[in-house]
C-alpha positions in Angstrom: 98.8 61.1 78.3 97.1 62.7 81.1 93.8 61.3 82.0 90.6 63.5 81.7 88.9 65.2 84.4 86.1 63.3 86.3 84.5 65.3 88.7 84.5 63.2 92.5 80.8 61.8 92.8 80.7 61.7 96.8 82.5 63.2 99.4 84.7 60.5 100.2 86.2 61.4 97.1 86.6 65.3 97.2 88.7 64.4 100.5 90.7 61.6 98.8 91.7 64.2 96.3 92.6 67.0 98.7 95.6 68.5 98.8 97.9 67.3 101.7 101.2 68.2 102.4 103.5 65.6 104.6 103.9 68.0 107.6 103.2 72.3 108.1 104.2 74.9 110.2 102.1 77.7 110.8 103.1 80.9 112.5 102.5 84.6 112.4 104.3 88.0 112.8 105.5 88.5 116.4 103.7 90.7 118.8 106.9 92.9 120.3 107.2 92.6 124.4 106.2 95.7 124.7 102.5 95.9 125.6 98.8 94.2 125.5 98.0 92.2 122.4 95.1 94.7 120.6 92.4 94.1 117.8 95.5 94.3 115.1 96.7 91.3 116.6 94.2 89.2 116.9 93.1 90.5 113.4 96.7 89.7 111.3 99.0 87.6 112.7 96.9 85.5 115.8 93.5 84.4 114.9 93.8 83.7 110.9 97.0 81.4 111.1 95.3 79.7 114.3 92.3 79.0 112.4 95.2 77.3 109.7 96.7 75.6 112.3 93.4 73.9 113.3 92.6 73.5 109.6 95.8 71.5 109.1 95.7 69.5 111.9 92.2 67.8 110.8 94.1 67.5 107.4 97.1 65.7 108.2 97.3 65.1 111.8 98.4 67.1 114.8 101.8 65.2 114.7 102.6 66.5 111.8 101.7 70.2 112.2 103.5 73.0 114.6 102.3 76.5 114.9 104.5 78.5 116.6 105.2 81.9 118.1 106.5 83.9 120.8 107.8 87.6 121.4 110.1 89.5 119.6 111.9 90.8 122.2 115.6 91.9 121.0 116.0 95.2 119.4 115.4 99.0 120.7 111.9 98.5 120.7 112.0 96.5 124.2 115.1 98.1 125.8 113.5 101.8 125.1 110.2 100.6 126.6 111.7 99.3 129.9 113.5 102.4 130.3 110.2 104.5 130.1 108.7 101.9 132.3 111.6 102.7 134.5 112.4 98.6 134.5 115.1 96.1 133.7 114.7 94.8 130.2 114.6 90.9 131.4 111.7 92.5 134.0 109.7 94.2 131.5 109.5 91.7 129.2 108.9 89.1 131.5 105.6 91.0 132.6 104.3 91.6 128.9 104.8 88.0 128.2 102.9 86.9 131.0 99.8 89.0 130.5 99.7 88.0 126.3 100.1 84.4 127.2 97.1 85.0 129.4 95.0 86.6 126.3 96.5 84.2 123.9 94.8 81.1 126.2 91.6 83.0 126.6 90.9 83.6 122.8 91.6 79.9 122.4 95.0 80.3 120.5 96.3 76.8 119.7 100.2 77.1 119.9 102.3 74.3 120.3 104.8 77.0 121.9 104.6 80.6 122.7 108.2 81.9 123.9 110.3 84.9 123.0 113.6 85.6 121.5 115.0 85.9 124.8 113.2 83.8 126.6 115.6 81.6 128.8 113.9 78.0 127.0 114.4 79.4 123.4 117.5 82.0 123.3 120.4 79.4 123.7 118.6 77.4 120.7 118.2 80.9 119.0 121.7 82.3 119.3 122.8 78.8 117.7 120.7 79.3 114.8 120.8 82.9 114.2 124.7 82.7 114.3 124.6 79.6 112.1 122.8 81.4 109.8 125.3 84.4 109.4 128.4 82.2 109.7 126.8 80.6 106.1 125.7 84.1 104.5 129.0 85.8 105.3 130.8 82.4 103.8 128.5 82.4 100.7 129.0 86.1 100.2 125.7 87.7 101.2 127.2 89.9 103.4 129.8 92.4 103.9 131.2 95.0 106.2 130.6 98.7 105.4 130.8 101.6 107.8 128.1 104.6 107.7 127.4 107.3 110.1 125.0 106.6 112.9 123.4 108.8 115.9 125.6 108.8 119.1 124.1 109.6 122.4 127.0 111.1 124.2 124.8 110.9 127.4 124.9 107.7 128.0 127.5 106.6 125.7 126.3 104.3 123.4 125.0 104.6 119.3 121.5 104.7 119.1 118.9 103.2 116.7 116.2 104.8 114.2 113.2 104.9 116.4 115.7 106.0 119.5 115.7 109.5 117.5 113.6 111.9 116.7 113.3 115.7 115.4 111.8 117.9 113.4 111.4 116.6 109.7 113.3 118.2 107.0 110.5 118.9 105.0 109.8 122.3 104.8 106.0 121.8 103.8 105.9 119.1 107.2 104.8 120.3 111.0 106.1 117.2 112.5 108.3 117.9 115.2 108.8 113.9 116.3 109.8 112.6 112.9 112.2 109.6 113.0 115.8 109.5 112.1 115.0 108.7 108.8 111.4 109.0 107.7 108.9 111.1 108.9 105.8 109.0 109.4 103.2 112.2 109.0 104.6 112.9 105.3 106.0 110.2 104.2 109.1 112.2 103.3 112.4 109.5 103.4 115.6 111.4 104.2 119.3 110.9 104.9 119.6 111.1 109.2 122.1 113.8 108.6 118.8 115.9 107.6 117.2 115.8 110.4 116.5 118.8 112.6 116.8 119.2 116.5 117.7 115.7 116.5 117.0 114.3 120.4 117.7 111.4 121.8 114.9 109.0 123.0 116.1 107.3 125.5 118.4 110.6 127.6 116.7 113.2 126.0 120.6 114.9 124.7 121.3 115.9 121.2 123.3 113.2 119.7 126.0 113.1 117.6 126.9 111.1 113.7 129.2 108.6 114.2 131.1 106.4 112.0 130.4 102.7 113.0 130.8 99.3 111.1 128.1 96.6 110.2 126.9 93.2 108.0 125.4 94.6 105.4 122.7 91.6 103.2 123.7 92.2 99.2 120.3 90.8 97.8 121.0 91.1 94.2 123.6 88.1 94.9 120.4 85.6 94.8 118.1 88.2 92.8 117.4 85.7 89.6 116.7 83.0 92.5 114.2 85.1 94.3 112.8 86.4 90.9 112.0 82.6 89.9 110.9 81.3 92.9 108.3 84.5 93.1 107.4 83.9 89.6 106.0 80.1 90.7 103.7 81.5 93.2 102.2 84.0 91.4 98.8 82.1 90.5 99.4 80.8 94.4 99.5 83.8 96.5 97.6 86.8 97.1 97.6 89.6 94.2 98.8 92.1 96.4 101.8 90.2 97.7 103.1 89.4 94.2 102.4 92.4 92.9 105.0 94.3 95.9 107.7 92.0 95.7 107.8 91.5 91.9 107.5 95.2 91.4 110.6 95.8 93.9 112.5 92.8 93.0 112.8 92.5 89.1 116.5 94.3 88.1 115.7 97.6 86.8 116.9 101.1 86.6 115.7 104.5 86.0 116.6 108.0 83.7 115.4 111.4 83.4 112.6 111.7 80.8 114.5 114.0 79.0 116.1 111.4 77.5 112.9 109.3 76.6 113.1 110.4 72.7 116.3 108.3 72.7 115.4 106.0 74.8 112.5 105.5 72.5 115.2 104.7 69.5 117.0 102.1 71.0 113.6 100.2 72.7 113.0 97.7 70.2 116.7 96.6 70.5 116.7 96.2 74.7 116.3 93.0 76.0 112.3 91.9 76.7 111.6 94.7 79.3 108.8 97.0 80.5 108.9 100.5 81.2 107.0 102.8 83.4 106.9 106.7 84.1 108.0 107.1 87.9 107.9 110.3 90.2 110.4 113.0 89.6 109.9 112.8 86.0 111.6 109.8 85.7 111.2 106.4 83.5 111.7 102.8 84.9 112.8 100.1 83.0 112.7 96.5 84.2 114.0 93.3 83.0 113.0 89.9 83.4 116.5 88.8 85.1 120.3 90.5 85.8 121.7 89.1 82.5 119.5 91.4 80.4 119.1 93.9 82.9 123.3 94.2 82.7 123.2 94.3 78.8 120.1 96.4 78.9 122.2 99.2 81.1 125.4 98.5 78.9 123.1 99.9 76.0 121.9 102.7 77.3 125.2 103.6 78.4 126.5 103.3 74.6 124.1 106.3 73.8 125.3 108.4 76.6 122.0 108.0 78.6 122.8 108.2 82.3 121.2 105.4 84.7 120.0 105.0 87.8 120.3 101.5 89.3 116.8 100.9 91.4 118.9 97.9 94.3 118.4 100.4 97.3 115.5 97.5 98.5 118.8 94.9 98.1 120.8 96.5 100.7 120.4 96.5 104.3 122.3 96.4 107.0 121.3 93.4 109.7 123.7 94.2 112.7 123.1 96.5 115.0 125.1 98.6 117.9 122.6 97.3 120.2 123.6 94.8 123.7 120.1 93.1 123.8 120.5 91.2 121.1 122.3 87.9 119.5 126.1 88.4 118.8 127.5 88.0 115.8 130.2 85.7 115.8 133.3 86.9 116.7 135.1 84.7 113.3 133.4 86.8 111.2 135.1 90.1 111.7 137.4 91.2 114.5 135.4 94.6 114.1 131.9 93.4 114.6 132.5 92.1 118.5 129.7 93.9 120.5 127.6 94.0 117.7 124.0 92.1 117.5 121.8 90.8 115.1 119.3 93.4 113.8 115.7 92.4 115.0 114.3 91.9 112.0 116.5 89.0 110.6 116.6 87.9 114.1 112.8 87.7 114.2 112.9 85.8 111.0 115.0 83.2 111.8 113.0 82.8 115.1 110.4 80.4 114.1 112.8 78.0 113.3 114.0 78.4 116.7 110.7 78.1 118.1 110.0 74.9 116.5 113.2 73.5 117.6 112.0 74.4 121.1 108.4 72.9 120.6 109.9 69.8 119.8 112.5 69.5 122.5 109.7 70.2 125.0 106.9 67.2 123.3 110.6 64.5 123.6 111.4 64.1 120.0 115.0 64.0 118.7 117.4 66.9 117.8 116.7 66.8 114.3 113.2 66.4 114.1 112.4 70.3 113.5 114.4 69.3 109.5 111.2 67.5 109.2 108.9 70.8 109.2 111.7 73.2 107.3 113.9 71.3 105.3 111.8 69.0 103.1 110.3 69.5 100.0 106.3 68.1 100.9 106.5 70.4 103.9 104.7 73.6 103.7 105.5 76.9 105.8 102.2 78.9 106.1 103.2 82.9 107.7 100.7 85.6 108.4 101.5 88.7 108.4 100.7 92.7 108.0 100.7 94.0 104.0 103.6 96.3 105.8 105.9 93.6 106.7 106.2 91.9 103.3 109.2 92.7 102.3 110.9 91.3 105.0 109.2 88.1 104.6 109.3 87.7 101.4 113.1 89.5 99.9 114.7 89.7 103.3 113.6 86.0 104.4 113.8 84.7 100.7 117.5 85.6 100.2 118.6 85.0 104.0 117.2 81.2 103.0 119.2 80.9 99.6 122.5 82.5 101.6 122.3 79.2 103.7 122.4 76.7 101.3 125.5 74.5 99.8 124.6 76.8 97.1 122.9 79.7 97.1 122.6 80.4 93.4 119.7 77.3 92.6 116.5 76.9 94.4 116.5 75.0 97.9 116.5 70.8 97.7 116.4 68.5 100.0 117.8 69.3 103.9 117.2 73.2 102.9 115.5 75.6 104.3 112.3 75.2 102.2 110.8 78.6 101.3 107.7 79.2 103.1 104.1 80.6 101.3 102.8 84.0 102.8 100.0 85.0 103.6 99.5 89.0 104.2 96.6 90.8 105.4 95.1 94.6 105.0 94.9 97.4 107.7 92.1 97.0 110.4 90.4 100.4 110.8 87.5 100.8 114.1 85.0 102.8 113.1 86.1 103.9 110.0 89.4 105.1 111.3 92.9 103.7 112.6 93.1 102.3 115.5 94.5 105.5 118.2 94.8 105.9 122.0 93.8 109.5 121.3 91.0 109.0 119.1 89.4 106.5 121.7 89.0 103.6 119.2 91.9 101.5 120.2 91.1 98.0 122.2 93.0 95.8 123.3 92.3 91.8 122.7 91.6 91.6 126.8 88.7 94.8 126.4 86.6 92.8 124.2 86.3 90.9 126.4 86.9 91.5 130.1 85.3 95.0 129.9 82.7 95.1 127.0 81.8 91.4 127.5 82.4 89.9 124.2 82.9 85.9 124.3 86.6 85.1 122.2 84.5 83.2 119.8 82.3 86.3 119.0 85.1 88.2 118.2 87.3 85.7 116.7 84.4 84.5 114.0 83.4 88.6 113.2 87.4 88.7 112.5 87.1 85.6 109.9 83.5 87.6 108.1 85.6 90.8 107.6 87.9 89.6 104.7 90.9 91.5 105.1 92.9 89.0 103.7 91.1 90.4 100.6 90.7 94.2 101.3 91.1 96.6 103.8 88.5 96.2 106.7 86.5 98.2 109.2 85.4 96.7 112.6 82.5 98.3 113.2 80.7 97.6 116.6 77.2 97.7 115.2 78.0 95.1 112.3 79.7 93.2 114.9 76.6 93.1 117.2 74.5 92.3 114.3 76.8 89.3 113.6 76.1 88.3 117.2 72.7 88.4 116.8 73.0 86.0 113.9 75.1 83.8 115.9 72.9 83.5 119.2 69.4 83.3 116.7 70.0 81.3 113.1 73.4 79.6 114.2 72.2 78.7 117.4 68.9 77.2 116.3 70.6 75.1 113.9 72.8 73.6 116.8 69.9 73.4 119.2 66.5 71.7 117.2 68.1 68.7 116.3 69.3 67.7 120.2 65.7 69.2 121.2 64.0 66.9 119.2 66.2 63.9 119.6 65.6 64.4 123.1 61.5 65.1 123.4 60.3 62.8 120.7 63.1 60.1 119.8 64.5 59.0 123.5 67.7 60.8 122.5 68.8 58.4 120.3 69.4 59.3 117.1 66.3 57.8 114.7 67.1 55.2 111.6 66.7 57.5 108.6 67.4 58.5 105.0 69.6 61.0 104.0 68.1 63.5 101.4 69.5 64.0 98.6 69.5 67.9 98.7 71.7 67.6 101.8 74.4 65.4 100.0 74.2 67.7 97.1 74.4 70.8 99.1 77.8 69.2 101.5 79.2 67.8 98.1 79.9 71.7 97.3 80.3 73.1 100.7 83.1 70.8 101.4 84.7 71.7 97.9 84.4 74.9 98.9 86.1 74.6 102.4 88.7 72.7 100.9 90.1 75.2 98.7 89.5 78.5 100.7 90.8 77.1 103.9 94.1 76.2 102.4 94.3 79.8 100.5 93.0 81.4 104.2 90.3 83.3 102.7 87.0 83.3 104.9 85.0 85.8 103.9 82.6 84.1 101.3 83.5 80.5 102.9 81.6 81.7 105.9 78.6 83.1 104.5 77.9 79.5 102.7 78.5 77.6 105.7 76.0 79.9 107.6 73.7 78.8 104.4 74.5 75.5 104.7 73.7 76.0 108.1 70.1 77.1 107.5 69.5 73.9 105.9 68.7 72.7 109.2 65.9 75.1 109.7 64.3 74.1 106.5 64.4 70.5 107.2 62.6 71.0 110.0 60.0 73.4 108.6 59.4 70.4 105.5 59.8 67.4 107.8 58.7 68.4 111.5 60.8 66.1 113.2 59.7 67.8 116.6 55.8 67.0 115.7 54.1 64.2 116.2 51.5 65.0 113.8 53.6 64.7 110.9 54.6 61.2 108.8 56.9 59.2 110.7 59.6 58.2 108.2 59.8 62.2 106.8 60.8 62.8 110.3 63.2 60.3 110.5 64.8 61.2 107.8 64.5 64.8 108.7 66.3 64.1 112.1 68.8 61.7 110.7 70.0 64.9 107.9 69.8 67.4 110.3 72.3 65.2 112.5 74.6 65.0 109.2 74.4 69.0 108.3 74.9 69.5 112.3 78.1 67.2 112.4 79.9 68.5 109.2 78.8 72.0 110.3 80.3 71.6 113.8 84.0 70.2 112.3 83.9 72.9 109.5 83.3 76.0 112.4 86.0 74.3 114.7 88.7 76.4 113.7 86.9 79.3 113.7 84.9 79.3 116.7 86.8 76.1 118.9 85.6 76.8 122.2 81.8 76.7 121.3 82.3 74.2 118.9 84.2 71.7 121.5 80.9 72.2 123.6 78.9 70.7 120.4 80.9 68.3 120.2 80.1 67.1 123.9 76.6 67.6 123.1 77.0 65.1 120.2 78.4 62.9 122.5 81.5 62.0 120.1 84.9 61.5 120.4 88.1 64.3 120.1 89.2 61.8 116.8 86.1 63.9 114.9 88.3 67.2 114.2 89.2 65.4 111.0 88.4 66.6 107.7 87.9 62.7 107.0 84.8 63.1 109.6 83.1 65.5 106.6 80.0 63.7 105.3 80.0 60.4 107.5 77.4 61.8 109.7 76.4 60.1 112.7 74.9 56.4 112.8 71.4 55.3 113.7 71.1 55.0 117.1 73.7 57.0 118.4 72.9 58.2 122.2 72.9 62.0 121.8 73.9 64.2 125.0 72.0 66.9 126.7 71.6 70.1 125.0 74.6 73.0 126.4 75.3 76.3 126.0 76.7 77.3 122.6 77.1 80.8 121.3 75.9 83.6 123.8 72.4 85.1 123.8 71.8 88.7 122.5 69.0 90.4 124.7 66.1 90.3 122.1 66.9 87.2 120.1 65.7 83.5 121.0 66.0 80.5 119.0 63.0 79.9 117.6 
């Protein structure tokens, strides 16, 4: 019998019941190697997992955490860059890196490792892995060989990828004359390459040709019901908007014309439990809770002569491509697939396993600590990412996972590949619009703050108040000026008074005081609060009752007047000695959000690195405790002063 509920009576025991996996890894989707780190970075995939990674490290220890990343540097993406750059691929890349890494140590990004696919530390551990990984799925039957036609640049002699072509889109109602070879990214419209108009090549500028050519092709509907269940345990976990996707691709279902909804409508009650939905085209979509119903379900309708239309064009994709920068596949597999690489997306996938392998090489630890991180069950993977790549990270990723294991047709155990939790984040519009070269609202992460000034902290905190993990956002340059203002006024003065007074009326030590009781209260839920929204990574309405909790400062000092003499002795004491308590938990809760100011608080403090530790939360700081001179914190904004 399960005991009741008693809710914790001090802070000591929120912490004690906190939730606290035995290690986590912590990455983000990869910047390609093919120019600056901008906004959209720093907004998605760099600042909100580093914020985690902090986060986790005050939970459980930096020993037990890695957060990872690095360049995806394989595919067309880089090789047709370097050409335009008129540069060797290794060349090219080699110059991008350097400059991100550069942007990625100003901004204060905390990875243990930042490499690249092809970087010479990580590619001979990623070739291992990536070809271990398709040696298993082509065993376990995940893959297979089928030949299709592909674009041929007789030019320069070599097949050429998606993005390497472009033409006029097929759609007759579409203006687009640089439409890809098979979408057109101005309509929308989704078309067979052999549609295509004036095809051109990219990369030589000569029509190509369609050529027959042979790849792996992932069959996703052979781990389906795996993916199905393993989705269904995260759906009170994750994000609405993730679950929502991926269930509504993943769940077996099929389509008919509508014309045949009056007999559809016969049979209904007899189907296996399903749901239906009207669809473009005049179509209806019926979907079923796993592949044994869904096959019966189809076997029915096929009974009354109702043609279907199996919905699995999401389960098929081909992950090899005729590309030289790239990981081979291994020759065992197929005579026919020497020459051919891995595609860049599985490739980038399996990468921060690769990483992490790397990270730990380079900190000393054995060859199989990384199975520590990824392959047992109290570990927890934590991936940011763009709403657009969620498919990959969740389907692609999910049944890549399940096509490794002894077998793929359960959920992972023990010395698996554990599946990771996801974490994906809305578009970033500037000023109301996408980000665009030609509209002149594009900025790069090095802008902010080499050209307009900005300090990384400025920007990184205004990133964590705009909520798109919850909805789409708009970084607007008054709001984020405003934000400043708050920053160098309220936040600063809450950092400041207490060292100020300390200092000019209690010989910088701090005074032997009482704690009032609104200030336990009021941490009691702040550090609830922090709890669960830094583990789901939302920030919005986390930040707006810290900066609350910050103002309790200000009010203790306007009741008690720790900085005047005039007023009763012990009030100020006890003024001082809370205001010390709100300041400490205030510094370790804004850490991962704003590190390098709050590192210079902690110096301030005079206390020790061993604070950034959620276990540091409401143990303020003891009588007597020699407080250091008063620094430099967030920057000023001409026409506001701490009061």
């Amino acid at each position: 019998m399960n005991k009741p509920f008693t809710p914790p009576q001090n802070v000591k025991e929120v912490l004690e019941r906190a939730s606290r996996p035995k290690t986590a890894v912590i990455t983000g989707g990869m910047p390609y190697a093919n120019g600056p780190l901008h906004l959209g970075h720093l907004a998605g995939a760099i600042v909100p997992p580093d914020i985690m990674a902090r986060y986790m490290r005050m939970l459980i220890g930096k020993d037990n955490v890695l957060f990872v990343s690095g360049n995806d540097d394989h595919g067309s993406t880089s090789e047709s860059s370097a050409v335009k750059a008129g540069k060797g691929v290794r060349e090219f890349i080699d110059e991008i890196h350097d400059k991100q890494v550069q942007t990625i140590t100003r901004y204060g990004i905390s990875y243990d490792i930042f490499s690249g696919t092809s970087q010479p530390d990580c590619y001979p551990i990623h070739a291992e892995t990536s070809q271990d990984f398709m040696r298993k799925m082509w065993k376990n039957g995940l893959l297979e060989k089928k030949t299709t036609n592909q674009w041929y640049d007789p030019k320069i002699n070599r097949f050429l990828q998606d993005r390497n072509v472009t033409g006029k889109c097929p759609n007759p109602n579409c203006t687009n004359e640089s439409a890809y070879s098979d979408n057109c990214e101005v309509c929308g419209m989704e078309y067979d390459p052999s549609q295509l108009l004036n095809p051109k090549s990219a990369l030589s500028g000569a029509t190509p040709e369609l050529k027959p050519t042979a790849h792996l092709w992932m069959d996703m509907t052979k781990v389906q019901d795996q993916l199905v269940e393993w989705l269904k345990s995260k759906q009170n976990k994750w994000r609405k908007g993730v679950i929502n996707q991926v269930m509504d691709t993943v769940l077996p279902a099929f389509q008919f014309d509508n014309i045949h909804e009056p007999a559809y409508k016969e049979m209904k009650a007899n189907l296996p439990k399903h749901k239906s939905r009207y669809a473009p085209g005049k179509k209806v979509v019926v979907q079923f809770e796993n592949k044994e119903d869904f096959i019966n379900g189809m076997n029915m309708m096929t009974v009354q002569e109702i043609p279907v239309e199996v919905m699995d064009g999401w389960a098929h994709r081909s992950i090899t491509r005729d590309v030289v920068w790239g990981i081979p596949v291994p020759k065992e597999i197929d005579p026919e697939m020497e020459g051919k690489t891995l595609y860049v997306w599985p490739d980038s996938l399996i990468a921060p396993i690769s990483f992490s392998k790397v990270a730990l090489k380079n900190k000393g630890k054995g060859p199989d600590e990384w199975k520590r991180f990824w392959t047992e069950s109290d570990s927890r993977v934590f991936q940011f990412l763009g709403q657009d790549n969620v498919y990959f990270y969740v389907l692609m990723q999910g049944a890549m996972w399940f096509g490794t294991q002894a077998d793929p047709n359960r959920q992972p155990v023990l010395g698996e590949y554990q599946l990771t939790d996801i974490f994906s984040v809305f578009h970033l519009m500037v000023d109301g619009e996408k980000m665009s070269k030609s509209r002149g609202n594009f900025y790069s992460a090095d802008q902010l703050t080499n050209e307009m000034g900005f300090d990384p902290d400025q920007v990184r905190y205004f990133l964590s108040t705009l909520g798109i993990a919850e909805k789409p956002s708009n970084f607007e340059f008054e709001t984020f000026k405003e934000r400043n203002k708050f920053l160098a006024g309220p936040m600063n003065a809450a950092i400041e008074k207490p060292i100020s007074a300390v200092h000019s009326r209690f010989d910088g030590k701090v005074p032997d005081g009482k704690l009032l009781e609104k200030a336990e209260k009021e941490t009691m839920k702040i550090v609830q609060l922090y709890l669960k929204n830094m583990e789901k990574g939302e920030h919005l309405t986390l930040l707006g009752q810290i900066e609350n909790y910050a103002r309790l400062i200000n009010s203790f000092f306007v009741q008690y007047k720790p900085h005047d003499d005039r007023a009763d002795l012990e009030g100020r004491k006890d003024g001082l000695y809370t205001s010390f308590y709100i300041l400490k938990n205030l510094m370790i809760m804004l850490y991962p959000f704003a590190p390098q100011t709050m590192e210079r608080v902690r110096v301030s403090l005079n206390l020790p690195e061993t604070v950034w530790s959620v276990d540091e939360l409401g143990t303020g700081i003891p009588a007597g405790h020699v407080i250091g001179q008063k620094g430099t914190y967030f920057p000023s904004v001409e026409g506001v002063q701490v009061d």
